[in-house]
Backbone and ligand atoms as CSV (ligand in chain L), in Angstrom:
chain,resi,resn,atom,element,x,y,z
A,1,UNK,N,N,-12.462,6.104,31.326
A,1,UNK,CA,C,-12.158,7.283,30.498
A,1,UNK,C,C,-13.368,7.629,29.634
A,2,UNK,N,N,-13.563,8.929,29.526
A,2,UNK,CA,C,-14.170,9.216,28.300
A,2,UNK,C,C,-14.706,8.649,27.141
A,3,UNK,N,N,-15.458,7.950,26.736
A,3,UNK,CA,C,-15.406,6.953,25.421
A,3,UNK,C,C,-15.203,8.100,24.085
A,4,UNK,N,N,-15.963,9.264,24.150
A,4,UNK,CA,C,-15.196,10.042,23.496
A,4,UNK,C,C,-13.816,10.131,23.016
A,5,UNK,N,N,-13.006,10.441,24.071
A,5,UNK,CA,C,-11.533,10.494,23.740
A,5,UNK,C,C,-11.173,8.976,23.944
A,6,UNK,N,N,-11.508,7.779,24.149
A,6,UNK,CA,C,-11.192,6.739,23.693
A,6,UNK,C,C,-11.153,6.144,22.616
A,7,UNK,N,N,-11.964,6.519,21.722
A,7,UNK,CA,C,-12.501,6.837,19.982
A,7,UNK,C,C,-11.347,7.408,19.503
A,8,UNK,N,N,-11.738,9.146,20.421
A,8,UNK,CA,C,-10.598,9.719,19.287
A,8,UNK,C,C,-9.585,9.176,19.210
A,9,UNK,N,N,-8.678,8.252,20.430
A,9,UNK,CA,C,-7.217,7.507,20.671
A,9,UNK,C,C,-7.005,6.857,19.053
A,10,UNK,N,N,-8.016,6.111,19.238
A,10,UNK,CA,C,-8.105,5.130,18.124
A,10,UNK,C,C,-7.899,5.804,16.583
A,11,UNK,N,N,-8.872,6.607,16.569
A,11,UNK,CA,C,-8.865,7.326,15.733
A,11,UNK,C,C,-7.307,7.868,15.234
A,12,UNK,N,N,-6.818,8.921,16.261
A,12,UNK,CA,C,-4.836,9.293,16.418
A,12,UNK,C,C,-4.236,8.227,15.924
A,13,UNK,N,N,-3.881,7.102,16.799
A,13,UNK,CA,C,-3.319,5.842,16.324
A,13,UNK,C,C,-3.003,5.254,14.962
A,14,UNK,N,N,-4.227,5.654,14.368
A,14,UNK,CA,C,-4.757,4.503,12.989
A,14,UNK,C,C,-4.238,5.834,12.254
A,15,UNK,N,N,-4.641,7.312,12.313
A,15,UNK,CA,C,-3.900,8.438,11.588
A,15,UNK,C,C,-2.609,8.261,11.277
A,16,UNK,N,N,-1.988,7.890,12.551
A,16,UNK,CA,C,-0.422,8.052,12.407
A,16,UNK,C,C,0.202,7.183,11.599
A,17,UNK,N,N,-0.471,6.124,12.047
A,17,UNK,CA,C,0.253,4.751,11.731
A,17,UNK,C,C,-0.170,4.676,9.766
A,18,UNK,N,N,-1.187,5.052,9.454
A,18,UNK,CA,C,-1.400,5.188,8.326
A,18,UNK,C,C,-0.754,6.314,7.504
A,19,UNK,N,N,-0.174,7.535,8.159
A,19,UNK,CA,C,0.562,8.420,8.028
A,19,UNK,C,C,2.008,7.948,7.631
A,20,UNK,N,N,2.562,6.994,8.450
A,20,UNK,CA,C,3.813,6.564,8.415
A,20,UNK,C,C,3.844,5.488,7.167
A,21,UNK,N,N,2.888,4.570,6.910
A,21,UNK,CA,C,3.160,3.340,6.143
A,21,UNK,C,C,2.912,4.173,4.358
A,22,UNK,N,N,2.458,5.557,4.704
A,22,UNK,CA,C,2.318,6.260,3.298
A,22,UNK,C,C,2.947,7.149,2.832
A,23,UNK,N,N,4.142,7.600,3.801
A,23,UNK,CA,C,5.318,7.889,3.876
A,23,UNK,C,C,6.554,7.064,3.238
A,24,UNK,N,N,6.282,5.683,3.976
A,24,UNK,CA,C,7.421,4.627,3.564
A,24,UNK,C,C,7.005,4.246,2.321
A,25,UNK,N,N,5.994,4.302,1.762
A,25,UNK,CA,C,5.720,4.226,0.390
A,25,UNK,C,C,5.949,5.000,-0.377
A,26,UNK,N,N,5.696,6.525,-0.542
A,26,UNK,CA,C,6.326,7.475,-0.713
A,26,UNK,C,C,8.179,7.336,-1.409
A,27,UNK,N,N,8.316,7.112,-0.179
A,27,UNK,CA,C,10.056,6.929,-0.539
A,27,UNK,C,C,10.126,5.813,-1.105
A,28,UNK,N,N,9.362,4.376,-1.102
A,28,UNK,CA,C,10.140,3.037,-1.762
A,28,UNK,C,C,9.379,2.423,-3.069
A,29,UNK,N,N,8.145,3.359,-3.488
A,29,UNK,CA,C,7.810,2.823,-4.531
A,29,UNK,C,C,8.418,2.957,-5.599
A,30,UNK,N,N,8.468,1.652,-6.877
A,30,UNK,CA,C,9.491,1.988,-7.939
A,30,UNK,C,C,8.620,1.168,-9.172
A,31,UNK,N,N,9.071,1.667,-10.406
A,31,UNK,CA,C,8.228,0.969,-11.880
A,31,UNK,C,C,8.332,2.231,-12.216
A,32,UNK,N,N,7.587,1.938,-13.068
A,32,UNK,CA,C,6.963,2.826,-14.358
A,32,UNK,C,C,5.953,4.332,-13.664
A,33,UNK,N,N,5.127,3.688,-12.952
A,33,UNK,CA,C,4.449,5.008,-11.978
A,33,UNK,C,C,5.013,5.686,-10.803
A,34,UNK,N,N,6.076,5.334,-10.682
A,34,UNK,CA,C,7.036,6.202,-10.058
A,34,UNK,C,C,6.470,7.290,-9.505
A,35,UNK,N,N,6.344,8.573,-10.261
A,35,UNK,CA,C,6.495,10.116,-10.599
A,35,UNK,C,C,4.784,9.505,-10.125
A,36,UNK,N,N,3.867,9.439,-10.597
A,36,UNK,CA,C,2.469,9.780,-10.271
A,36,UNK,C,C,2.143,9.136,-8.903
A,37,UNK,N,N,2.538,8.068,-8.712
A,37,UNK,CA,C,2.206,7.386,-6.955
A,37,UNK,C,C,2.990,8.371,-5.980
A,38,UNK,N,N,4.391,8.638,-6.022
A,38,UNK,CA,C,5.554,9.419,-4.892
A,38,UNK,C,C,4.716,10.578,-4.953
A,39,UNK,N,N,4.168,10.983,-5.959
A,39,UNK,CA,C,3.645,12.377,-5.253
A,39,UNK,C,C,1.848,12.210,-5.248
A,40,UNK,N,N,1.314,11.216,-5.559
A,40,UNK,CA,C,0.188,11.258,-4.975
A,40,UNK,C,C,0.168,10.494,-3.734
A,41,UNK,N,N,1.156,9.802,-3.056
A,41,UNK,CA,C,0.948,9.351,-1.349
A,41,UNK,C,C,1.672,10.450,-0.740
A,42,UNK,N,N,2.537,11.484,-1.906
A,42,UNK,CA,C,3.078,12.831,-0.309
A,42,UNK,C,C,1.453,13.447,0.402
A,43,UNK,N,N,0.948,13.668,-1.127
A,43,UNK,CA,C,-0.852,14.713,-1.139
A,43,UNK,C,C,-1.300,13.715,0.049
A,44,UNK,N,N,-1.627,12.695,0.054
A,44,UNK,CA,C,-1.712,11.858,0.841
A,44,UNK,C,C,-1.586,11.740,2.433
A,45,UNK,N,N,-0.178,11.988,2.669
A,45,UNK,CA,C,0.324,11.644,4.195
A,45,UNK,C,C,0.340,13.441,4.699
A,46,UNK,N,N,0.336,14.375,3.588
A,46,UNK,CA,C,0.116,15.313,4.112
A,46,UNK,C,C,-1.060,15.779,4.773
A,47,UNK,N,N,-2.076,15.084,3.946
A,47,UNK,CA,C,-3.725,15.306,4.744
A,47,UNK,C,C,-3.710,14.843,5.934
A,48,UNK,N,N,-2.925,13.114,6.233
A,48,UNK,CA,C,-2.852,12.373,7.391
A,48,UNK,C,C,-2.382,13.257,8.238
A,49,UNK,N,N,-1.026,13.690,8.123
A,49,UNK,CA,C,-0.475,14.861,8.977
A,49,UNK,C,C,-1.249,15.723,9.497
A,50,UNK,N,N,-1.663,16.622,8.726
A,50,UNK,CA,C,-2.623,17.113,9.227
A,50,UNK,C,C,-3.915,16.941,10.359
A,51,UNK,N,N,-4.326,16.239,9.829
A,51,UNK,CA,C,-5.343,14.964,10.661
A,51,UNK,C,C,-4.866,14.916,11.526
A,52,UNK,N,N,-3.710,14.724,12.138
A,52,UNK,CA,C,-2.785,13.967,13.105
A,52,UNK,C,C,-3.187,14.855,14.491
A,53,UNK,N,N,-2.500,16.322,14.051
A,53,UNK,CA,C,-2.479,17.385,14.640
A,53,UNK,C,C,-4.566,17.813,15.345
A,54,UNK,N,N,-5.165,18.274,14.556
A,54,UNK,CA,C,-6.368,17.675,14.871
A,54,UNK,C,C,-7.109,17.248,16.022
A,55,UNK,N,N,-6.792,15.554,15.679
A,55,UNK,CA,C,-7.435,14.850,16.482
A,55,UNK,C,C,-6.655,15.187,17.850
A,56,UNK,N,N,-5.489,14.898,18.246
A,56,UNK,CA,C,-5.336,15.597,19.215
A,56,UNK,C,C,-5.071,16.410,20.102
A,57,UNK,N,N,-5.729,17.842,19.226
A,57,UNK,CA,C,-6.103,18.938,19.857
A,57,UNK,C,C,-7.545,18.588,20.748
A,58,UNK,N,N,-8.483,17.686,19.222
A,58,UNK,CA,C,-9.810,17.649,20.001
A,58,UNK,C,C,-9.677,17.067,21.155
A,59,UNK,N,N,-8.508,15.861,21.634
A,59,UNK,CA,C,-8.521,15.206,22.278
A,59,UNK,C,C,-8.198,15.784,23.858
A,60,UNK,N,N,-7.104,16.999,23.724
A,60,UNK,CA,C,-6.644,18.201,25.102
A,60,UNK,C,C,-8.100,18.866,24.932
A,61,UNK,N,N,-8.777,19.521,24.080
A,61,UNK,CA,C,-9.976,19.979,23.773
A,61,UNK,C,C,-10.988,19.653,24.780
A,62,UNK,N,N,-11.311,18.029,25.245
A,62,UNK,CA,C,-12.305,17.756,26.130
A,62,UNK,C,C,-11.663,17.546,27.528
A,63,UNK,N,N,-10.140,17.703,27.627
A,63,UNK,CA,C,-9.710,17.955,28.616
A,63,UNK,C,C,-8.941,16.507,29.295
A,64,UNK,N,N,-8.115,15.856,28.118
A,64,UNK,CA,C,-7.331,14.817,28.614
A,64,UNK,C,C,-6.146,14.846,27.986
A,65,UNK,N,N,-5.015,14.168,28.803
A,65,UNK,CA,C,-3.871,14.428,27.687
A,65,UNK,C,C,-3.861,13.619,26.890
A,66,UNK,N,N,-2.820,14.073,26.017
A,66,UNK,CA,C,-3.096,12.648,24.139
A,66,UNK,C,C,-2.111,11.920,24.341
A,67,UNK,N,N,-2.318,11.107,23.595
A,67,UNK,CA,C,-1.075,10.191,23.970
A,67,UNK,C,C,0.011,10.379,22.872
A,68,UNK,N,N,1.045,10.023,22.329
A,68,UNK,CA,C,2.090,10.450,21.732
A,68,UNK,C,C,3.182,9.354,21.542
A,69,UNK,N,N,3.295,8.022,21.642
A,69,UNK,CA,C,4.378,7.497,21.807
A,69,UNK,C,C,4.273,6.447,20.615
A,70,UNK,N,N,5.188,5.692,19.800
A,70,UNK,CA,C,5.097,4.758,19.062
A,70,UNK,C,C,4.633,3.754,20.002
A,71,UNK,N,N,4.541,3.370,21.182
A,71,UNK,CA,C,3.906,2.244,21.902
A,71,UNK,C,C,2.385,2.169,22.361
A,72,UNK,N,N,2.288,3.445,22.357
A,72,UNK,CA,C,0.460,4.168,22.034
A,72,UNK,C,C,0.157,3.652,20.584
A,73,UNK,N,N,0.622,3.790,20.128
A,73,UNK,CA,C,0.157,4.136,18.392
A,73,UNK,C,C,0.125,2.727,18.459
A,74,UNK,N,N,0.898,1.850,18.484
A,74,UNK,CA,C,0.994,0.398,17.637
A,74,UNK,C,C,0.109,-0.140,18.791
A,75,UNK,N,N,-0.299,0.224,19.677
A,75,UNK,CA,C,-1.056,-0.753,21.011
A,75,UNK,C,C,-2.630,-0.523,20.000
A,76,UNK,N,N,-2.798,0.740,19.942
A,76,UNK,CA,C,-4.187,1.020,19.625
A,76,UNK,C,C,-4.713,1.043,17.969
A,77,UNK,N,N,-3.320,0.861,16.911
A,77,UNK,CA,C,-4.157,0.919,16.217
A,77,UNK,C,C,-4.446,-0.349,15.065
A,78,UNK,N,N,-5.244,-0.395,14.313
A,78,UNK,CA,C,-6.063,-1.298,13.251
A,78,UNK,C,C,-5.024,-1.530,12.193
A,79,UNK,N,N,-4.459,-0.302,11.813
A,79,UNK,CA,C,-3.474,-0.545,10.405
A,79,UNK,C,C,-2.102,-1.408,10.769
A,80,UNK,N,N,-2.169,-2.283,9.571
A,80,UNK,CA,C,-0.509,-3.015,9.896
A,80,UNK,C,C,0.539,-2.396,9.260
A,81,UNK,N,N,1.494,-2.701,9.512
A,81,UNK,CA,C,2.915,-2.083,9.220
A,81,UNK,C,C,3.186,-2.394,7.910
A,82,UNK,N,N,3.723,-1.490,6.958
A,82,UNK,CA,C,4.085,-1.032,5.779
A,82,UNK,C,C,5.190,-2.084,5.102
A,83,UNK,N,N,5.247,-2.718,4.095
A,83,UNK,CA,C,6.127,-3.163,3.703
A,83,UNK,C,C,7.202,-2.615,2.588
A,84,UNK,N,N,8.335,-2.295,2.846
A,84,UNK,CA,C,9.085,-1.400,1.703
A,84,UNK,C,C,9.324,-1.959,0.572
A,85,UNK,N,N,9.335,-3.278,0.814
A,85,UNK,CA,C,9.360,-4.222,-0.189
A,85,UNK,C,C,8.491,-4.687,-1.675
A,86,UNK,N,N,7.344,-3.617,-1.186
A,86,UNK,CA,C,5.717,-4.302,-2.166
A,86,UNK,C,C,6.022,-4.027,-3.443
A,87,UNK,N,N,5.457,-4.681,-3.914
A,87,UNK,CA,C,5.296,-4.314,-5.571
A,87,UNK,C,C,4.481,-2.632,-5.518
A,88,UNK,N,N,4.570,-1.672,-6.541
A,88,UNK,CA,C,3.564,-0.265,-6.942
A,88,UNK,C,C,2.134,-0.642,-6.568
A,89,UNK,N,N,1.885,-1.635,-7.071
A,89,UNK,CA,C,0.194,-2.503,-7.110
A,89,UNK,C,C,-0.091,-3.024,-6.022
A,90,UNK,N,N,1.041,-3.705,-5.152
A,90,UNK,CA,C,0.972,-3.816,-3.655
A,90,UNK,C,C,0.448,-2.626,-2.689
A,91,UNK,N,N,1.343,-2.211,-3.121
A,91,UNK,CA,C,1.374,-0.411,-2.050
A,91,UNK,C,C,-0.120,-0.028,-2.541
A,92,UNK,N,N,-0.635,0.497,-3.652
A,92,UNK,CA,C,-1.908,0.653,-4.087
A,92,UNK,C,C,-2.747,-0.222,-3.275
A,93,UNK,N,N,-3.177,-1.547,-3.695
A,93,UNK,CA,C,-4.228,-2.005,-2.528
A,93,UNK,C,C,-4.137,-2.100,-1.170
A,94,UNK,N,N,-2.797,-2.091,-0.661
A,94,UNK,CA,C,-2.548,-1.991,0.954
A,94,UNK,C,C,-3.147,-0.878,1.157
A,95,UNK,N,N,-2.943,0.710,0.688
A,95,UNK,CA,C,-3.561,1.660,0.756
A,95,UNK,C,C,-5.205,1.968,0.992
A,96,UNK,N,N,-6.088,1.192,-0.379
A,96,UNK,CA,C,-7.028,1.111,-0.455
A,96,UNK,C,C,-7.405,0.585,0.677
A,97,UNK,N,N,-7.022,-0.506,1.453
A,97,UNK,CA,C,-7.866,-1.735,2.085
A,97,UNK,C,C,-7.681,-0.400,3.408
A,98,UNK,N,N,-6.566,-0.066,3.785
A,98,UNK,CA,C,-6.599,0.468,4.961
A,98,UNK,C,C,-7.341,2.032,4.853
A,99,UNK,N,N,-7.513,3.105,4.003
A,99,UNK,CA,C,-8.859,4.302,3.595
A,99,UNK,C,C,-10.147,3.068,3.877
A,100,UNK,N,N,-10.219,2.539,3.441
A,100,UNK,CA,C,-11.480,1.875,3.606
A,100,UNK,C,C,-11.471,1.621,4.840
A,101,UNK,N,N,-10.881,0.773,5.717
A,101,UNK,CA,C,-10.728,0.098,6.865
A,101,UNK,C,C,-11.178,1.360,8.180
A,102,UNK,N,N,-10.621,2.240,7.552
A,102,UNK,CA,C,-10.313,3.664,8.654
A,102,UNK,C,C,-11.457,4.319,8.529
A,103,UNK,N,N,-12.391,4.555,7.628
A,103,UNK,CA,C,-13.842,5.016,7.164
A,103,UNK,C,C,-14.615,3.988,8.036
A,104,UNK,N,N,-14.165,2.670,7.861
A,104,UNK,CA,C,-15.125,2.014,8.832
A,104,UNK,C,C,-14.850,2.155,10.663
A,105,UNK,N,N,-14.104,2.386,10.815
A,105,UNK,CA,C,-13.590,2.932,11.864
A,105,UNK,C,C,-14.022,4.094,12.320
A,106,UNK,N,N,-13.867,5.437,11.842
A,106,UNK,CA,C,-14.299,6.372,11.717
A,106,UNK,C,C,-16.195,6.458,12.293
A,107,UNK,N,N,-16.649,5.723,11.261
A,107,UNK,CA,C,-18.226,6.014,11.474
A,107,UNK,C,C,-18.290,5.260,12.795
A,108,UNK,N,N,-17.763,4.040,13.190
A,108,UNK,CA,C,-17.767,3.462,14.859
A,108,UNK,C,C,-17.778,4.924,15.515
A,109,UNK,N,N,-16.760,5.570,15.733
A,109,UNK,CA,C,-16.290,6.614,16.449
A,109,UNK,C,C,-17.386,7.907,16.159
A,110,UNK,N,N,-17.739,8.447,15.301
A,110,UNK,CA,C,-18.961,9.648,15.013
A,110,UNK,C,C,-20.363,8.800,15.591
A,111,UNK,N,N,-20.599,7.420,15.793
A,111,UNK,CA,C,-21.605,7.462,16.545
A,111,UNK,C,C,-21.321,7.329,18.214
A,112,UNK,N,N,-19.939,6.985,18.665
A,112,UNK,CA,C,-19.897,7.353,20.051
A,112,UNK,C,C,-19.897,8.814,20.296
A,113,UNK,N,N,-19.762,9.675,19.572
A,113,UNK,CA,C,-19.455,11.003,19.868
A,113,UNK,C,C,-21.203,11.645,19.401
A,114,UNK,N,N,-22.258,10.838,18.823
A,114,UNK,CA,C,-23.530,11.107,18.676
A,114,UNK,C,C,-24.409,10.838,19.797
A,115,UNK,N,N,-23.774,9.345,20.002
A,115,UNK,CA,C,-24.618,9.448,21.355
A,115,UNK,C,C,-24.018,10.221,22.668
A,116,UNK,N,N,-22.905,10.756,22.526
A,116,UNK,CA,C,-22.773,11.648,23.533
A,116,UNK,C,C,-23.017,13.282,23.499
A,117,UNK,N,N,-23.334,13.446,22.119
A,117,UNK,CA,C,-23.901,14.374,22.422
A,117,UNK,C,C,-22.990,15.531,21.682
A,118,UNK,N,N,-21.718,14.735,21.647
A,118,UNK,CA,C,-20.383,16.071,21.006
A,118,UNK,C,C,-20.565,16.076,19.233
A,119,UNK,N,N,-21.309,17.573,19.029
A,119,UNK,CA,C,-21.618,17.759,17.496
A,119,UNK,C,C,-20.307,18.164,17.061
A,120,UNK,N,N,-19.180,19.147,17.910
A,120,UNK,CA,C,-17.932,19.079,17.406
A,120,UNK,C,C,-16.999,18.295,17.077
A,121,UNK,N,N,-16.787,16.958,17.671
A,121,UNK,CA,C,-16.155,15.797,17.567
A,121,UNK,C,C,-16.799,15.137,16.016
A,122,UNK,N,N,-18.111,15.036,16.202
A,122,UNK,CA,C,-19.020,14.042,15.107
A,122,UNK,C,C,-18.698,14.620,13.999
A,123,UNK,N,N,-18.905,15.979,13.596
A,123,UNK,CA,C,-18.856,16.658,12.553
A,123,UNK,C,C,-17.269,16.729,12.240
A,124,UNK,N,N,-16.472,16.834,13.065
A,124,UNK,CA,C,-14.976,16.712,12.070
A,124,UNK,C,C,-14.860,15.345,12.083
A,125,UNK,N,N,-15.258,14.144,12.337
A,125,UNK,CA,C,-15.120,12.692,12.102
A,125,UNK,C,C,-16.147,12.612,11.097
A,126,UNK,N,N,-17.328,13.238,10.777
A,126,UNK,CA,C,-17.196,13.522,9.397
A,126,UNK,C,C,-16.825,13.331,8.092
A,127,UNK,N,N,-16.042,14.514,8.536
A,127,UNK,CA,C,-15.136,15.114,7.436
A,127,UNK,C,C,-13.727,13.991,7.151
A,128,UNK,N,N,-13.795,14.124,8.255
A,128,UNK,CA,C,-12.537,12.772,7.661
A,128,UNK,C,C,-13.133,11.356,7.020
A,129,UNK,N,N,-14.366,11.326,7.546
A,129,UNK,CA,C,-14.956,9.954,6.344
A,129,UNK,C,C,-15.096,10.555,5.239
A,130,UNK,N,N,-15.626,11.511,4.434
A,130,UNK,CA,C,-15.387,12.076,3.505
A,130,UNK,C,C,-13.978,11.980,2.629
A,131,UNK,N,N,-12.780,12.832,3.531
A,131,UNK,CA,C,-11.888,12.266,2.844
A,131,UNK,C,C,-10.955,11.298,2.293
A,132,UNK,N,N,-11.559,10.042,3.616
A,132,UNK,CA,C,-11.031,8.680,3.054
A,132,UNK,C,C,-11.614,7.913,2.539
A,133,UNK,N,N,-13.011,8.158,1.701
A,133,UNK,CA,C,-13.997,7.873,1.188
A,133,UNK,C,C,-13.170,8.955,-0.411
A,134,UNK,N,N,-12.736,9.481,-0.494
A,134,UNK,CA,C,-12.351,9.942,-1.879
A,134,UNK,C,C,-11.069,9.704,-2.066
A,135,UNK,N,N,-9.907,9.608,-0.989
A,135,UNK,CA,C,-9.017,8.804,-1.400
A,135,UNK,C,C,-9.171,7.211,-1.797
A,136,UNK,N,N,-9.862,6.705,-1.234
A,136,UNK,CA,C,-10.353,5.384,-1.364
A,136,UNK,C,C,-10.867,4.872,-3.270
A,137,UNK,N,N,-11.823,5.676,-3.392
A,137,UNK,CA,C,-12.016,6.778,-4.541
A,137,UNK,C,C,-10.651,6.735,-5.622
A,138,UNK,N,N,-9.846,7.176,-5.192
A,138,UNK,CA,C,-8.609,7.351,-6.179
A,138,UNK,C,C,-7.907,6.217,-6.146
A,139,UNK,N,N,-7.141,5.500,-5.067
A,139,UNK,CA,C,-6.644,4.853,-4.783
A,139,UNK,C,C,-7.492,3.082,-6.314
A,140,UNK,N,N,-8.775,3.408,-5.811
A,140,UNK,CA,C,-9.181,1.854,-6.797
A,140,UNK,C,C,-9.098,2.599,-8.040
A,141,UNK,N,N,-9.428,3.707,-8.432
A,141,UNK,CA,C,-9.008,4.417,-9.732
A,141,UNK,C,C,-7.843,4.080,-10.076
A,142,UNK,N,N,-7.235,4.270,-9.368
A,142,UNK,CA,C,-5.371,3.789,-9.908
A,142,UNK,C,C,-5.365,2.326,-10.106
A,143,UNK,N,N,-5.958,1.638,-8.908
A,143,UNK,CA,C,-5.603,-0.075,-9.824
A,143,UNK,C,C,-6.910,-0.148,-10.420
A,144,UNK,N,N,-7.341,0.606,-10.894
A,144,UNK,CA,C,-8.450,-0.225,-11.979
A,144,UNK,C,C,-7.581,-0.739,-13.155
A,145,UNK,N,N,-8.213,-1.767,-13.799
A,145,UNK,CA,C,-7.626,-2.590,-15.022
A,145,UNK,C,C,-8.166,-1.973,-16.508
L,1,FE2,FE,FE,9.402,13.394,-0.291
């Protein structure tokens, strides 16, 4: 296959799956920051969402189908599964570790798509290091001490 759209897979995967575990946080975080975390992981999973959609367009884009299934997603991707259980401060660094994790991921993937040559692929992988490079950004802002 493509190493291109083998990237982007990865890329989809780790979106979703990071999409979903910031969702379930969303709904189960509880304390005192309540009100400021529930609606800064919606801002959150809404960008992911977004993202989601995206990557695989680019992915029909070079002319393969995307994949789509929770057995795709959990085969291919990096992020682990969400615990509903965490402490506020839990959910916060699980967050952090995985924006970070996915930025490193990310730049893997913008140099397969450099050495192939695709400036459209590279340049919106990009942009998405950018933005998980400023959630990342917020995210240690919030547990700073
Ligand atoms: Fe909601």
């Amino acid at each position: 296959m493509n190493s291109v759209v083998s990237a982007l897979e990865v890329i989809l995967a780790d979106t979703y799956a990071l999409y979903l575990k910031t969702q379930n946080y969303h709904w189960n975080v509880e304390g005192q920051d309540f009100k400021p975390l529930h609606e800064m992981f919606e801002k959150q999973y809404d960008d992911l969402f977004e993202a989601i959609d995206v990557v695989g367009e680019l992915i029909r884009g070079l002319g393969s189908r995307t994949i789509g299934t929770f057995g795709d997603f959990s085969r291919l991707t990096n992020i682990k599964d969400g615990n509903k259980d965490a402490s506020a401060t839990q959910m916060v660094s699980d967050l952090l570790h995985d924006h970070e994790l996915m930025g490193q991921t990310l730049g893997k993937a913008l140099k397969v798509a450099q050495e192939a040559g695709d400036e459209v692929v590279a340049s919106y992988l990009g942009s998405r290091m950018m933005v998980h490079r400023k959630t990342s950004w917020m995210l240690r802002s919030t547990s700073a001490k």
